[in-house]
PATIZA-311438 format. One line per field, with one value per residue (C-alpha): residue number from 1; residue in three letters; x, y, z. Coordinates in nm, 2 decimals, always signed. Example, Ala and Ser with C-alpha at 12.3 -4.5 7.8 and 13.67 -1.06 7.14 Angstrom:
# PATIZA-311438
i = [1_2]
aa = [ala_ser]
X = [+1.23_+1.37]
Y = [-0.45_-0.11]
Z = [+0.78_+0.71]
This chain:
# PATIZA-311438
i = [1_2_3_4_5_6_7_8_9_10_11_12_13_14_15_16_17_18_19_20_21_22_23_24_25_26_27_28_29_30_31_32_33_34_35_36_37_38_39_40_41_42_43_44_45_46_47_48_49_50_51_52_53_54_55_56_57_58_59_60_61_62_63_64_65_66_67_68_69_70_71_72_73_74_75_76_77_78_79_80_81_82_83_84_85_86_87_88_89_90_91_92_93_94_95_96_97_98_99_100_101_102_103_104_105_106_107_108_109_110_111_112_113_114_115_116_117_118_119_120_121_122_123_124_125_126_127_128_129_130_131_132_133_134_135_136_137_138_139_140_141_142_143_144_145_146_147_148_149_150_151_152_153_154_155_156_157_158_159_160_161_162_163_164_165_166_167_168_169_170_171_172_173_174_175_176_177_178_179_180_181_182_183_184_185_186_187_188_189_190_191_192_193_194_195_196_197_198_199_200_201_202_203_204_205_206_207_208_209_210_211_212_213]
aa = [unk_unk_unk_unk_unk_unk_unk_unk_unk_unk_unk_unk_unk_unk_unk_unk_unk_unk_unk_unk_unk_unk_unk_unk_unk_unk_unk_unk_unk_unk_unk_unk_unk_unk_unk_unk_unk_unk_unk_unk_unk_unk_unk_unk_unk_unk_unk_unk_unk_unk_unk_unk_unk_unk_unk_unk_unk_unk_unk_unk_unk_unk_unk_unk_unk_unk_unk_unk_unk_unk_unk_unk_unk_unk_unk_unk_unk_unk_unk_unk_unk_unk_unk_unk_unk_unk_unk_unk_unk_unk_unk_unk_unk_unk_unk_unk_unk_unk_unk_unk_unk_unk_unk_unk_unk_unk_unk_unk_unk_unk_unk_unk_unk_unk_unk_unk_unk_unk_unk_unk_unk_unk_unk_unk_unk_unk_unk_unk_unk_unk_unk_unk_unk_unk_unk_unk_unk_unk_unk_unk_unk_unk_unk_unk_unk_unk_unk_unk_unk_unk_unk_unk_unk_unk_unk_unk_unk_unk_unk_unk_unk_unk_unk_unk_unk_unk_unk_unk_unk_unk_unk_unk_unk_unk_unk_unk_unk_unk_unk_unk_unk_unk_unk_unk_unk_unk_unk_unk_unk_unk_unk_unk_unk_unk_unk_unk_unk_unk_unk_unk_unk_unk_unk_unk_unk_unk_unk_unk_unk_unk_unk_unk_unk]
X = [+1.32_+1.66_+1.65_+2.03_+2.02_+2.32_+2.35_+2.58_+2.89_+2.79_+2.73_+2.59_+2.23_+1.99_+1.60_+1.57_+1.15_+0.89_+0.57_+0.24_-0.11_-0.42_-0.50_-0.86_-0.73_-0.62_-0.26_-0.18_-0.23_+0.03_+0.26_+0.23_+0.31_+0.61_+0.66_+0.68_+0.82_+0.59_+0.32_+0.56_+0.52_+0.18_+0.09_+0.43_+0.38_+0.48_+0.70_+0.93_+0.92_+0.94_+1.17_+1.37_+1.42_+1.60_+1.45_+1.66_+1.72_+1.59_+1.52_+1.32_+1.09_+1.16_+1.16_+1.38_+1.37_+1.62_+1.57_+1.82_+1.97_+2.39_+2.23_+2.03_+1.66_+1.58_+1.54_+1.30_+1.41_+1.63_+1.65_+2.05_+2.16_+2.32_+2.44_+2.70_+2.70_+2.74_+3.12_+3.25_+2.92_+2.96_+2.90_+2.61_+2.47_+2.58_+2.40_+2.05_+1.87_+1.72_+1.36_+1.38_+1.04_+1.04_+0.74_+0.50_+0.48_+0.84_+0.97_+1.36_+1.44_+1.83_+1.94_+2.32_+2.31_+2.00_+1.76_+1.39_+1.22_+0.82_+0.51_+0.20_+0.02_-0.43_-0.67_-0.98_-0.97_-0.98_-0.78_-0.39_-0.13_+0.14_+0.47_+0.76_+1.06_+1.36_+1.72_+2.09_+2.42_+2.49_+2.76_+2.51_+2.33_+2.64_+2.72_+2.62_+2.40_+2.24_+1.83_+1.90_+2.07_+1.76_+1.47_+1.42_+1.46_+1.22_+1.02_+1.06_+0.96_+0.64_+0.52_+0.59_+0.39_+0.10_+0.08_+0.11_-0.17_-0.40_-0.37_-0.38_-0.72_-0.85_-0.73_-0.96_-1.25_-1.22_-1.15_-1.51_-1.69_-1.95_-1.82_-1.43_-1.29_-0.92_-0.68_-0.37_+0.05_+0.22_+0.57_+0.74_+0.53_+0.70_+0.78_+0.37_+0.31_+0.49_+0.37_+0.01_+0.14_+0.28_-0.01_-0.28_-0.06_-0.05_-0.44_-0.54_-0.24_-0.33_-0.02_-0.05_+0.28_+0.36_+0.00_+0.03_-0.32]
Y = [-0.05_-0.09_-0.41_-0.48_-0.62_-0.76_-0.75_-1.05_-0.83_-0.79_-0.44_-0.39_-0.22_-0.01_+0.01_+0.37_+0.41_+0.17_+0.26_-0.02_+0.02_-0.16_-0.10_-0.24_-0.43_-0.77_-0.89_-0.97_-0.62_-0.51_-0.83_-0.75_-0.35_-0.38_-0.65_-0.43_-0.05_-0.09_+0.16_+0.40_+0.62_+0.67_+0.63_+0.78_+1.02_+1.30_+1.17_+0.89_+0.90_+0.61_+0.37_+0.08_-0.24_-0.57_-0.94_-1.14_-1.58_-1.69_-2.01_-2.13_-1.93_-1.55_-1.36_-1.02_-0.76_-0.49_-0.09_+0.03_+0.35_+0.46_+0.73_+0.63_+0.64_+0.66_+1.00_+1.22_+1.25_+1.62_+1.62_+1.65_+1.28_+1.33_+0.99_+0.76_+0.46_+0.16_+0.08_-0.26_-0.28_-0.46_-0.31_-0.47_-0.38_-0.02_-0.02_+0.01_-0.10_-0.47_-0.53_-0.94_-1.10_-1.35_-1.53_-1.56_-1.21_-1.00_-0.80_-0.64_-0.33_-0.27_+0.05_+0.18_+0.37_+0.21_-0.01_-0.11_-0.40_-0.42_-0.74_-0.77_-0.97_-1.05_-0.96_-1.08_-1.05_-0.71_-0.60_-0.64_-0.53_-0.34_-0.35_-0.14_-0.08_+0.19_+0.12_+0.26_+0.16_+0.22_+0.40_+0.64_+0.70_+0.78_+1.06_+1.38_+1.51_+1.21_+1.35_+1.64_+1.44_+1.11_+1.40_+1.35_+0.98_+0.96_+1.22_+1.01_+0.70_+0.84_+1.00_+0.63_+0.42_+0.71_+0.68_+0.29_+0.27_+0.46_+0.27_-0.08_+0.08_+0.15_-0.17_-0.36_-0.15_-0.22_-0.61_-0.60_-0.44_-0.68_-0.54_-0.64_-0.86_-1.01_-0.78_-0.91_-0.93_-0.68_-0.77_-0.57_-0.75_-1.10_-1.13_-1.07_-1.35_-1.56_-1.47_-1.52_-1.88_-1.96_-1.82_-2.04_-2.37_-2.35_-2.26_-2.57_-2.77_-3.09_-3.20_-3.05_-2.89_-2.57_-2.44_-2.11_-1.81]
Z = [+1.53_+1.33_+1.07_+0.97_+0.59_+0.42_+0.01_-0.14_-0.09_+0.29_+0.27_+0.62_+0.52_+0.76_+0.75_+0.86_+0.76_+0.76_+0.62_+0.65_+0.55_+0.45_+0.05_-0.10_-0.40_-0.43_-0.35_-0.73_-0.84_-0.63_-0.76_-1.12_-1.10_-0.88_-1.20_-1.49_-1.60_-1.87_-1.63_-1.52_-1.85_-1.78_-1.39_-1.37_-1.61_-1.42_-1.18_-1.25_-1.59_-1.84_-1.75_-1.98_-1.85_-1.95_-1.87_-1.65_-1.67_-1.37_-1.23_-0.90_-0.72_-0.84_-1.06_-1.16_-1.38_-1.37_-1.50_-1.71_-1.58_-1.49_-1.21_-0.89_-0.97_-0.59_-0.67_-0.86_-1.24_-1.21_-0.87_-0.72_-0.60_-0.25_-0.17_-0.36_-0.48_-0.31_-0.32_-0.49_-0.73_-1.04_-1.39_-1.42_-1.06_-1.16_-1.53_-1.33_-1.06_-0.98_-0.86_-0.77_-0.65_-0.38_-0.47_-0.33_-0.18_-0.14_-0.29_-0.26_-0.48_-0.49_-0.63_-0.67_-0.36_-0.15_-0.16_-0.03_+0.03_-0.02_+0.17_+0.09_+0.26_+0.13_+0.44_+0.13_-0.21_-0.22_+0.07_+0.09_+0.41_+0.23_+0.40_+0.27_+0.39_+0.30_+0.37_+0.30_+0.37_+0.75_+0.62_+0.45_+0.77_+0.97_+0.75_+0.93_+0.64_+0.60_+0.75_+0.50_+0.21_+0.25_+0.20_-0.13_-0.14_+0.08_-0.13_-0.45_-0.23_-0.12_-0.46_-0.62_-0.33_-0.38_-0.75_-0.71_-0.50_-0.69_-0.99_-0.85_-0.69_-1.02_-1.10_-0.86_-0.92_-1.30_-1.21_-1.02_-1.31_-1.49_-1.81_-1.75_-1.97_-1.98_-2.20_-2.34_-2.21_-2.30_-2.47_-2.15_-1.89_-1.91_-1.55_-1.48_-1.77_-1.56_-1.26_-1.36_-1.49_-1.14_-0.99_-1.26_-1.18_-0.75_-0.74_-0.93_-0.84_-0.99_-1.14_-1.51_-1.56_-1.72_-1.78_-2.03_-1.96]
């Protein structure tokens, strides 16, 4: 099925893959990596690379962080970009790419020439529907090279969700060892120290304000 998306230019965006599966870890892994580029150095490693991000001022129920980069990282570091940028962008929207959380569980990745959006959605505590979504310009998809041009897009997309998976599964069987203990923030996963907070102030929601973990 087609999904029509618009950006706040009105850019008339098609999902042209969906992808859903059931992973076994808890929803709040998946929350707090799509959170931070403070993993993609190592789980990335090989792949994506490290990434630099900036924090964002946000207020109300999101959150944002955005990666610095001037070229599309919806591609595989060396790999040929075949698709331009989104026309109109600003120069902020064009110095990297924005990964804004919809609390409590969305997700909406907008690069310079696509975007994707990701759900996930807890069956238990240690099982989570993923949802993800991959979308370009309709423009983009009318272009007659678009199946060839999208291949490694969808490449890079797939080796990211892999890698992603695997770790947040190592994740939850370390979380479910009798010899885990709580580690400390990282000064590059702010948006995760304020998720955990929002997360620590609905559960016991008893009126406290502004609890800090």
């Amino acid at each position: 099925m087609t999904e029509r998306l618009a950006s706040h230019r009105f850019v008339d965006f098609v999902c042209v893959r969906r992808l859903e599966c059931q992973v076994p870890e808890n929803w709040k892994l998946i929350a707090e990596n799509a959170m931070e580029a403070y993993h993609t150095g190592t789980v990335h490693g090989a792949s994506l690379g490290q990434q630099a991000t900036r924090e964002l001022a946000i207020r109300g129920h999101w959150d944002a962080i955005q990666v610095l980069q001037k070229t599309s990282i919806a591609v595989l570091p060396g790999e040929t970009i075949p698709f331009a940028p989104v026309k109109g962008l600003s120069e902020e929207a064009r110095a990297g790419t924005f990964f804004t959380t919809l609390h409590p569980n969305t997700q909406l990745a907008c690069v310079r020439d696509c975007m994707w959006w990701m759900t996930y959605r807890p069956v238990v505590s240690d099982h989570t529907v993923l949802k993800v979504g991959q979308c370009f310009p309709r423009a983009t998809t009318e272009r007659d090279d678009f199946e060839t041009g999208a291949v490694p897009y969808f490449h890079r997309w797939d080796t990211g969700i892999d890698e992603d998976k695997a770790i947040c599964e190592a994740q939850q069987a370390g979380l479910s060892s009798r010899l885990h203990r709580q580690g400390r923030f990282s000064a590059n996963e702010q948006a995760v120290y304020r998720f955990n907070n929002r997360v620590f102030d609905q559960v016991l929601n008893d009126g406290t304000p502004q609890r800090r973990i």
